[in-house]
C-alpha positions in Angstrom: 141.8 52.2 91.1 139.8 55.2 92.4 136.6 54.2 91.0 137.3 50.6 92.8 137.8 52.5 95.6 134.9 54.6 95.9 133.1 51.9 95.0 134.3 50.3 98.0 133.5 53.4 100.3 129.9 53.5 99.1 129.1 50.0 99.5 130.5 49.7 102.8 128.5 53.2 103.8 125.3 51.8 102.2 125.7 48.1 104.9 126.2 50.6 107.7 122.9 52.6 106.8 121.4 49.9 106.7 121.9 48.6 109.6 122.1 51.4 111.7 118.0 52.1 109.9 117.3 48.9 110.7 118.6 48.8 114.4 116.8 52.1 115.1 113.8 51.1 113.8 113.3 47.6 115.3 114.1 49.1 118.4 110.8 51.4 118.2 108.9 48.4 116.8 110.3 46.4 119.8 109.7 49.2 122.4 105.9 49.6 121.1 105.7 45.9 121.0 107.0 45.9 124.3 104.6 48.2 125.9 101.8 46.0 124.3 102.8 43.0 126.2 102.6 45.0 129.3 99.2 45.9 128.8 98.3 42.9 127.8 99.6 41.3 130.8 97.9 44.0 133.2 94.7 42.3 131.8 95.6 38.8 132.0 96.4 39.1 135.4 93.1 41.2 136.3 91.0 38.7 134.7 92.9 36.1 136.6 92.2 38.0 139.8 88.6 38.5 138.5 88.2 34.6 138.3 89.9 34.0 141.5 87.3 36.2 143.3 84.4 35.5 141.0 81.0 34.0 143.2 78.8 31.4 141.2 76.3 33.9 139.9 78.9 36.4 138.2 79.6 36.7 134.5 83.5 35.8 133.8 83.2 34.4 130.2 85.1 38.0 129.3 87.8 37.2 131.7 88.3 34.0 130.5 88.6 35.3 127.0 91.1 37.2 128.0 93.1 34.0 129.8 92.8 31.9 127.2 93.9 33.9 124.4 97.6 34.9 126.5 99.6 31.7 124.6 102.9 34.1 123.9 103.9 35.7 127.3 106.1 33.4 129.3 104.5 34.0 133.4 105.7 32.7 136.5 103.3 33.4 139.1 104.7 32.9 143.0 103.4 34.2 146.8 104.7 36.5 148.6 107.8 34.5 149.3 108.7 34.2 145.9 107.8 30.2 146.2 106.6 29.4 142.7 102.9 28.5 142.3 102.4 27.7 138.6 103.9 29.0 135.5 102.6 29.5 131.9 104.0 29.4 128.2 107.7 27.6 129.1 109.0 24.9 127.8 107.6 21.7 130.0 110.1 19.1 128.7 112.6 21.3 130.2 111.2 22.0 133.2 110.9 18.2 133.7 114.4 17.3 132.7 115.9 20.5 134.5 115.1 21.1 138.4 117.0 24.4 138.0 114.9 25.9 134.8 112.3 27.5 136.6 114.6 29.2 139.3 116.5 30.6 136.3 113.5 31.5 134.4 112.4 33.1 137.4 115.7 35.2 138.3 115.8 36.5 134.5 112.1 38.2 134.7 113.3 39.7 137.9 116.4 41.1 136.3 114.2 42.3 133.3 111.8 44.3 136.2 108.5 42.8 134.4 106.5 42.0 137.6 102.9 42.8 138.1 101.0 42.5 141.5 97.8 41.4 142.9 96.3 41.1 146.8 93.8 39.0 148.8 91.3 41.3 150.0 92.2 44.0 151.9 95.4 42.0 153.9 98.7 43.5 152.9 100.5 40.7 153.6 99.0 38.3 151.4 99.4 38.6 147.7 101.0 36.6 144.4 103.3 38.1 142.1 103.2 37.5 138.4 106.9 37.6 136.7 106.6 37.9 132.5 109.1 37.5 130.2 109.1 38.9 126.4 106.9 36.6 123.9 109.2 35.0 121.0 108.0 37.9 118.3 109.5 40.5 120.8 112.9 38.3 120.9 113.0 37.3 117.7 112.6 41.6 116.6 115.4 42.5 119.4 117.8 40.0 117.9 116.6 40.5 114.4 119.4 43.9 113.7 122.3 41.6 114.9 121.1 38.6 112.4 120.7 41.9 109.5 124.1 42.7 110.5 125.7 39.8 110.1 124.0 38.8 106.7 124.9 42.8 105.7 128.4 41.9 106.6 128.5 38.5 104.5 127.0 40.2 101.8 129.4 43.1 101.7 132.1 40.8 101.8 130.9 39.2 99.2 130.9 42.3 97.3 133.9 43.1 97.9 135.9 40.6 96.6 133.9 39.9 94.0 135.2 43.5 93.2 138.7 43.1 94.0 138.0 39.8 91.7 136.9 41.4 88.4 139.0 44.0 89.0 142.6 42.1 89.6 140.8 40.1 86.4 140.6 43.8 84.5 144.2 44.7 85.6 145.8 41.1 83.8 143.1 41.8 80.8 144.8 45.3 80.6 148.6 44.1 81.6 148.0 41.3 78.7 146.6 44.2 76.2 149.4 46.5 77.2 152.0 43.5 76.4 150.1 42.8 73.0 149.8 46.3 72.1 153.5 47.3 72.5 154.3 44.2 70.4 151.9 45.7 67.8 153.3 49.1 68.0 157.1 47.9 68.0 156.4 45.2 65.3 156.3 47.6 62.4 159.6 49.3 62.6 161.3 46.3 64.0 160.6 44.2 61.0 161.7 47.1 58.8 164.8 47.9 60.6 165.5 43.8 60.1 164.5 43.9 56.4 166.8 47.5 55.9 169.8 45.1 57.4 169.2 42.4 55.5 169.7 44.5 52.7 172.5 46.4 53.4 174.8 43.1 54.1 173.3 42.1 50.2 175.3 45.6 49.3 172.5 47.9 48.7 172.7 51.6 48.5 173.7 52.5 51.9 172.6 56.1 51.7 168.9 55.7 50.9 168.3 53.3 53.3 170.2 54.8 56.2 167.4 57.5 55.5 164.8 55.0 55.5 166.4 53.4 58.8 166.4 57.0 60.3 162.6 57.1 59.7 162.1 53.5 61.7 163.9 54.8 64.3 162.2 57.7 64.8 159.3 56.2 65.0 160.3 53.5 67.4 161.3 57.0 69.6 157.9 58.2 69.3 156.2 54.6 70.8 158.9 54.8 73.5 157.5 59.0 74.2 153.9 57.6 74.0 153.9 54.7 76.0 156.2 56.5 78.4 153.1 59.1 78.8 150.3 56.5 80.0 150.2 57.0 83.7 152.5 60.0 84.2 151.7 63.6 84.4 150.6 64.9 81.0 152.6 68.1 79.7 150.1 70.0 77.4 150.8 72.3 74.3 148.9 74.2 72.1 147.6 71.8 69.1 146.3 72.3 65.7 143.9 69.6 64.8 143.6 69.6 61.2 147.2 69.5 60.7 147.5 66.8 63.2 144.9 64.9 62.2 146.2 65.1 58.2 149.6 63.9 59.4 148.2 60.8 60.7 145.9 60.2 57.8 148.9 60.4 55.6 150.5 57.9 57.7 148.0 55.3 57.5 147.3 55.8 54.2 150.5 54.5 53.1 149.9 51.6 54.9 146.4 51.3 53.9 145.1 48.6 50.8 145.1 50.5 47.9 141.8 50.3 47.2 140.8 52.3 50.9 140.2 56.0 50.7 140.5 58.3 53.8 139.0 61.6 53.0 138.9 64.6 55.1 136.3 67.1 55.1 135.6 70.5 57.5 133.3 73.2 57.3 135.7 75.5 58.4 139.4 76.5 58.0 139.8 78.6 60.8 142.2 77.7 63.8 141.3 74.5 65.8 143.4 74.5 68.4 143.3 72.6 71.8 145.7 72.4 74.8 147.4 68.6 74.8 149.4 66.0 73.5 150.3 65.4 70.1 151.8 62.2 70.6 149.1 60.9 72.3 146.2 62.5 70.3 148.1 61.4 67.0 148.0 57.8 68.8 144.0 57.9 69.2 143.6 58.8 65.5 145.8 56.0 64.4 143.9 53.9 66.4 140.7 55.1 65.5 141.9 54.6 61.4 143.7 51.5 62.2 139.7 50.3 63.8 138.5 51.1 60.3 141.0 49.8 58.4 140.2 46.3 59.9 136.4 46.4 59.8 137.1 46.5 56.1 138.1 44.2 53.6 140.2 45.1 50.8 138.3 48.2 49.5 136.0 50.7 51.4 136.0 54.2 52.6 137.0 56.2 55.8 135.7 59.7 56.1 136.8 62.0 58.7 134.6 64.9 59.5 136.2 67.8 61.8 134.1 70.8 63.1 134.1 73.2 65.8 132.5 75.8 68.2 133.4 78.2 70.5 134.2 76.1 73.2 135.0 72.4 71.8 136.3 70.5 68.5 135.0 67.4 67.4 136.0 64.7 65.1 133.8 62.0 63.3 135.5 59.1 62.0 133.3 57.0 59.9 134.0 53.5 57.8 131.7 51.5 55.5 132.8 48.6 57.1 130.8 45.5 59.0 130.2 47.7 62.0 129.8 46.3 65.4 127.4 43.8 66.9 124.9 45.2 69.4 125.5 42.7 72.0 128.9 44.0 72.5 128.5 47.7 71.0 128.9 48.7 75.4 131.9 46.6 75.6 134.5 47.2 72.6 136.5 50.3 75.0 136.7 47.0 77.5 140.4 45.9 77.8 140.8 42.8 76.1 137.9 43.2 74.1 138.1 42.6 70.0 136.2 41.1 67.1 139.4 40.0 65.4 140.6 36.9 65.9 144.3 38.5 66.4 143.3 41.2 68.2 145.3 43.1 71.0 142.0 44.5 72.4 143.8 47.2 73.9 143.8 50.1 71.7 140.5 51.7 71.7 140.9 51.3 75.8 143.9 53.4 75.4 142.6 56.1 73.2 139.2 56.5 75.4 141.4 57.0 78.6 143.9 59.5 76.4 140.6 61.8 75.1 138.2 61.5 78.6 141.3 61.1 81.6 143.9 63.1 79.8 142.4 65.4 77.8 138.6 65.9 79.6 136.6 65.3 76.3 134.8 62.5 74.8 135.3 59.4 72.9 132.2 57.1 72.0 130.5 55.5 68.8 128.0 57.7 67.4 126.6 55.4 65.3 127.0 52.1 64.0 125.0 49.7 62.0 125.4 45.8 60.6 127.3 46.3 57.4 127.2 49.5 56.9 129.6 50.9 59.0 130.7 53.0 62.6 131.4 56.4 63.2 133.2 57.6 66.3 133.1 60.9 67.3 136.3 62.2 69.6 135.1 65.8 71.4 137.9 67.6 72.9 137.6 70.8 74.5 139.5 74.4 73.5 
């Protein structure tokens, strides 16, 4: 939930940077762009003046250069009165159908203070005055951060619930592997506990299987403790993990064909201890066995190699078995992802979150290769 969440944060920071870049920015492009037009419309209007005034004999071929090439600028030009006289680059079909187009035209340019000029002669009292709009780029720029914005905000929400999608799709992935993997986990001892029943109403000997009753029960207490940990506040001890790990090996290997060996080997002896959970780290080696056990057949080998330094432990767990297909060797700590065609999908979820969120170490595969096995290595910290 607090990855989705800062996920969230950073995606809606990076559409407001954006936007707020792109509004400062077009705003400099538009002022520049802005100041351009005004030029350019100082010398349209000179040349215009400069053809007005012009005898036969002078040159104006410059200044009608300059005319002809002003196709962007929207002009109204009026007298002194403010009658209008002509205009230039406005829509004619409008100005046809619509009496009041001009007179509106005209009262924007005067709002927008673009208003250049020019007298007859030396008489004050006769002159024209030339009002300008802003050309369609200039427009199109001013209006182009709010069109940004809005795609920015489309696209964000987009993002966002395509987040809150996959992840309300991870949560029922993980909700469905947490149903399946307590059914796993209870499935064992439940089925024992039925078959130990069965037997005592056939008049078996009550006292050795009252002991073997005690042991399914006890186990069924330690799913409850372990299960009863995922999510809560984690109470640490100190740990041995040689001993631990043996204990779990023993476990499985009871359970295990008889024709799988599980072999542990360390190059040292001396104390391996770690602050955490047993439960829970005895959960992530079952699971990390139980992965093995399944990627073999009937017959195969499991070796588990511990070692150490001064700061951190780490344990290799290796098969012989099919290994795992490249094109899903980034996905199998997924919920809901498995190769088998029962699978609960769940477990090496579980154990990655109870060695990296729990515990602060690591949990990955080291190596793995098409029929020839996987090793994953667990590092834990001292």
């Amino acid at each position: 939930m607090q990855k989705v969440l800062t996920w969230k944060i950073l995606l809606v920071g990076l559409a407001i940077m954006i936007v707020v870049g792109t509004f400062f920015y077009t705003g400099y492009l538009a002022s520049k762009i802005s100041e351009r037009e005004k030029t350019m419309m100082a010398a349209w209007v000179t040349a215009q003046h400069t053809i007005a005034q012009a005898s036969a004999q002078d040159n104006i071929s410059l200044a009608s250069s300059i005319v002809a090439e002003q196709r962007s600028i929207p002009v109204i030009e009026t007298d002194e009165k403010d009658q209008i006289i002509s205009w230039l680059n406005l829509d004619s079909s409008k100005i046809a159908q619509d009496p009041g187009y001009l007179p509106e035209k005209l009262k924007q340019f005067k709002a927008n203070g673009n208003l250049i000029t020019t007298y007859f002669g030396t008489d004050a009292t006769r002159f024209n005055k030339y009002y300008f709009g802003e050309s369609a780029l200039l427009q199109q720029i001013r209006y182009f951060p709010l069109v940004q914005l809005l795609v920015v905000l489309l696209f964000t929400m987009m993002m966002l619930r395509y987040i809150n999608s996959r992840n309300r799709s991870e949560q029922d992935r993980l909700w469905a592997g947490l149903a399946k993997e307590t059914a796993h986990q209870l499935g064992t001892p439940v089925s024992a506990l039925e078959g130990w029943t069965a037997l005592l109403r056939e008049g078996a000997d009550q006292a050795e299987i009252s002991t073997e009753m005690e042991k399914d029960i006890h186990r069924l207490k330690i799913i409850t403790e372990r299960f009863s940990m995922i999510g809560g506040e984690l109470k640490k001890d100190t740990i041995e993990i040689l001993p631990l790990v043996k204990a779990v090996s023993e476990y499985m290997r009871k359970r295990a064909p008889k024709n799988i060996v599980i072999d542990i080997r360390t190059s040292s002896h001396a104390s391996m201890s770690i602050q955490g959970s047993s439960p829970l780290l005895e959960w992530v080696f079952e699971n990390l066995i139980k992965n093995s056990l399944d990627a073999m057949k009937e017959k195969g080998r499991i070796d588990i190699q511990i070692g150490h330094d001064e700061s951190q432990v780490w344990i290799d767990v290796r098969d012989d078995g099919k290994g795992i297909p490249a094109a899903i060797e980034h996905e199998i700590f997924n919920p809901g992802m498995s190769t088998k065609k029962r699978g609960w999908g769940l477990g090496l979820t579980l154990s990655k979150r109870i060695v990296e969120e729990y515990h602060g170490g690591k949990l990955f595969v080291k190596e793995t290769q098409l029929d020839n096995g996987t090793t994953f290595r667990v590092i834990l910290k001292k």
